[in-house]
C-alpha positions in Angstrom: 0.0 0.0 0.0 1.1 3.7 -0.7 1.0 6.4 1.6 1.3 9.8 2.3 2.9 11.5 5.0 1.5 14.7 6.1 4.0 16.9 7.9 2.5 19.7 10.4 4.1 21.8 14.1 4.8 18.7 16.2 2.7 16.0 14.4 2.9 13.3 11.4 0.1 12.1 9.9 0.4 8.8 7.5 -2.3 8.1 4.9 -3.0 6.1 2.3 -2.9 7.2 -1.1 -6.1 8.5 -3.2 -5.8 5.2 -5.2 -5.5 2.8 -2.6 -8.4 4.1 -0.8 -10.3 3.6 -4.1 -9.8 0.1 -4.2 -12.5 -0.4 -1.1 -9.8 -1.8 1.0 -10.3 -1.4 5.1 -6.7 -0.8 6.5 -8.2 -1.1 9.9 -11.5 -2.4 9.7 -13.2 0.3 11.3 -11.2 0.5 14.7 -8.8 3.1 15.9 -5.5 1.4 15.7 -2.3 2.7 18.2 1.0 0.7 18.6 3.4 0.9 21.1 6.2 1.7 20.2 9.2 4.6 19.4 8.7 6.5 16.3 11.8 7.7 14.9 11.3 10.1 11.4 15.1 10.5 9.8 16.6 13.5 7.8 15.3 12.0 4.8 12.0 11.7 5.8 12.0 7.9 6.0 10.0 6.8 9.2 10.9 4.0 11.6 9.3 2.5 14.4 10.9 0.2 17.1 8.7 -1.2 19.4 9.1 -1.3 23.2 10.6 -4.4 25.1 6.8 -5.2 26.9 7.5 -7.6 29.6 10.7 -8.1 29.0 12.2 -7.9 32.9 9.2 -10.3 33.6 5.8 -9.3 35.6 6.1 -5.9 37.9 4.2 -7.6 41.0 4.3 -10.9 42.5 1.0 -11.2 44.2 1.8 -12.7 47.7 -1.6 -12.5 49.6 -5.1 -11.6 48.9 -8.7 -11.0 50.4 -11.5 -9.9 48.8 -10.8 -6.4 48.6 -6.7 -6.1 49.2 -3.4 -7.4 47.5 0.1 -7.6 48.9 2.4 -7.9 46.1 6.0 -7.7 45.8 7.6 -5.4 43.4 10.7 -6.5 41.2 13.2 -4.2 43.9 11.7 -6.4 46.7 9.1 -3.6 47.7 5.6 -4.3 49.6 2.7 -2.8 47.7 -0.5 -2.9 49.8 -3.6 -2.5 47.3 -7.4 -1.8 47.9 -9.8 -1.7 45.8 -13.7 -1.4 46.4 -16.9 -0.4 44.1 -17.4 3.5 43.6 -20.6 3.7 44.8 -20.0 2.0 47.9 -20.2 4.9 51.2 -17.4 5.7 52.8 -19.1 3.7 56.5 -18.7 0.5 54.5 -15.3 1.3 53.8 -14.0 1.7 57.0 -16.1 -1.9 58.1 -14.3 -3.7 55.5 -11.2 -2.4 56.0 -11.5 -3.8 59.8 -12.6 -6.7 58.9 -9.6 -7.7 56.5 -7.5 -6.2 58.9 -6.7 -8.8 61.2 -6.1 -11.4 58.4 -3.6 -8.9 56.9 -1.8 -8.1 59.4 -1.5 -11.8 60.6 -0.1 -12.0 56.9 2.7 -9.3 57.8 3.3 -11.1 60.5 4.1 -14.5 59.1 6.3 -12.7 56.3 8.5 -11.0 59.3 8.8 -14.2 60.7 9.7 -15.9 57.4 12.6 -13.3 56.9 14.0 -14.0 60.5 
């Protein structure tokens, strides 16, 4: 396929030629399309893009313990992340009640991973 780059202040915009968008031809069958990667345009206007090493160094978090509403994962530097998550509509009362009730099973976790590291 053809295309043509349109060069404006900070942006490039590649299309496809007049006559390959006559041919009825769906580049992207309807869908906005985005890759990830590095876009690199040279001197001579000749466009490269490398993509990104995704998951390359392996998962961020190691999930080590969980309850219904809380993670504790390790991070790849050997970092604690404590994580809560609850609904949006849920008030802020029923927040606080969940939060001491997974408390106790949480912090018995803690408690068992100090000991482990002894």
């Amino acid at each position: 396929m053809d295309t043509v780059a349109i060069f404006s202040d900070n942006k490039v915009t590649v299309m496809p030629c007049p006559w390959d968008t006559e041919k009825g031809e769906e580049v992207t069958n309807g869908k906005v399309v985005s890759f990830k990667g590095r876009t690199v345009l040279d001197e001579s206007g000749q466009m490269r893009t490398t993509p990104y090493n995704i998951g390359s160094q392996g998962p961020r978090y190691e999930t080590l313990f969980a309850t219904e509403h809380c993670t504790i994962q390790r991070t790849n530097g050997g970092g604690l992340v404590e994580r809560w998550a609850f609904r949006r509509e849920l008030p802020m009362y029923k927040v606080c009640e969940i939060r001491e009730r997974e408390r106790p099973s949480i912090d018995a976790f803690f408690v068992t991973l100090k000991e482990d590291l002894k």
